[in-house]
C-alpha positions in Angstrom: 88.8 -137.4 15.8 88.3 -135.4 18.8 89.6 -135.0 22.2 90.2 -133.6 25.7 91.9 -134.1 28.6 89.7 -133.6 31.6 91.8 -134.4 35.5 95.0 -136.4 33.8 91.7 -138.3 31.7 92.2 -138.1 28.1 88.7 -138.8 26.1 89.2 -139.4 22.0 86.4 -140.0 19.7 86.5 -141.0 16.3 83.1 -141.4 14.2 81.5 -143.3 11.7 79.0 -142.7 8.9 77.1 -146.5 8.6 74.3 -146.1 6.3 70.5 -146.0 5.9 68.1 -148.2 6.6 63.9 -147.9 7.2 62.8 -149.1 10.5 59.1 -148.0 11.4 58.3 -146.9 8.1 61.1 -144.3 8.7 64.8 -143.7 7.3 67.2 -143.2 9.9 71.1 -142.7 9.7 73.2 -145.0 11.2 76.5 -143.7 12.8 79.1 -145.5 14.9 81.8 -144.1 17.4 85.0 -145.3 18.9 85.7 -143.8 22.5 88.7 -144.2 24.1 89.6 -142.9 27.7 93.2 -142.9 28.6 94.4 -142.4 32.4 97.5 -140.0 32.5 97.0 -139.2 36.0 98.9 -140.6 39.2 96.0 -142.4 40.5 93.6 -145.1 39.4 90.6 -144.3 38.3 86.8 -146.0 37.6 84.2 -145.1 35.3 80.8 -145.6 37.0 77.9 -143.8 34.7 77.7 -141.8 31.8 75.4 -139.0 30.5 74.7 -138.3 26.6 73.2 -135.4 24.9 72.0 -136.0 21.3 71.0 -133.3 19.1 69.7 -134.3 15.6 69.4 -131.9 13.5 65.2 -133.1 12.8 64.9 -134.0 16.4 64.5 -132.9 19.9 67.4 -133.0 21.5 67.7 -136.8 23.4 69.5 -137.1 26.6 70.7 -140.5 28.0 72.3 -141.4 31.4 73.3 -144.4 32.4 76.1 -147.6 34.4 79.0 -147.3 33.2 79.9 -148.1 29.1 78.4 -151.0 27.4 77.5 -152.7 30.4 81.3 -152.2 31.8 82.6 -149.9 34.4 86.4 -149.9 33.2 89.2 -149.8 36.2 92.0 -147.8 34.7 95.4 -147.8 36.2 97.7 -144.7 35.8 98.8 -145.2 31.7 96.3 -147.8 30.9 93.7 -147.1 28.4 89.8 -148.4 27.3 88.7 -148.2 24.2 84.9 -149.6 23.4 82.6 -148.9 20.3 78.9 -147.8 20.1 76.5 -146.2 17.7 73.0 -144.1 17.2 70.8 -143.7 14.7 69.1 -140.6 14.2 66.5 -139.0 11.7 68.8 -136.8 9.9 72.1 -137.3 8.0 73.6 -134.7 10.6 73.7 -134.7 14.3 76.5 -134.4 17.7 77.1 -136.0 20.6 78.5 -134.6 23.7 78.9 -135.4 27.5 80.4 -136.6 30.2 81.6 -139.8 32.1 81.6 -139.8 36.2 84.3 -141.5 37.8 85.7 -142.2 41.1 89.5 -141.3 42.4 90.5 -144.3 44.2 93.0 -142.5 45.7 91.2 -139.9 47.0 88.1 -141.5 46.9 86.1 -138.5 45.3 84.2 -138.9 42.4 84.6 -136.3 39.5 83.0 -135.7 35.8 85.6 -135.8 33.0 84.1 -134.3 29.7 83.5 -135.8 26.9 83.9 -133.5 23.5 81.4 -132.1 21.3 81.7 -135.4 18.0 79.7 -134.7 15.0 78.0 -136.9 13.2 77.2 -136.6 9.5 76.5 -138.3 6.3 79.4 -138.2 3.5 76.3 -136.7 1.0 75.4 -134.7 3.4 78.6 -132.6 3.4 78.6 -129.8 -0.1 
């Protein structure tokens, strides 16, 4: 697992090899990831978009931006948490994933990025 705290906004991500399977005449690696973003600042806080850069180690590297998380955009009151699941498949047993999440101080009113760690993804046969 990995983390960092970013503005009182902790970010935690734990990863998960899922297997292989063809799709398009291709083998790709399936990998799954837990994020969870706890508020320990003094003010409530909204996640509103989210930006993604995927390196696979056979690929260019992918970026993705995006509303919120899984079709959510989580209202977190100071020592409340969030914790969703997603997953990517890439073309290699070994890839990362790092970024960030934009959210808004409701307090302030002033939106702010809060990082998201570098995760690594890789097969259990792929490590020697």
């Amino acid at each position: 697992m990995v983390s960092q705290i970013t503005r009182g906004i902790k970010i935690s991500v734990l990863t998960s090899f899922e297997g292989t399977y063809f799709k398009n005449y291709k083998i790709h690696f399936a990998f799954s990831y837990i994020v969870t973003i706890e508020n320990h600042s003094k003010d409530s806080v909204q996640l509103t978009s989210r930006h993604w850069e995927i390196f696979d180690s056979l690929n260019d590297l992918e970026v993705v931006d995006g509303e919120g998380v899984i079709g959510k955009k989580p209202v977190l009151k100071p020592g409340e948490n969030h914790t969703y699941s997603s997953g990517c498949l890439l073309s290699s047993p070994y890839g990362a994933m790092k970024g960030h999440f934009n959210m808004i101080n409701f307090t302030t009113t002033k939106t702010f990025k809060v990082i998201v760690p570098t995760f690594r993804m890789c097969a259990p046969f792929a490590l020697n």
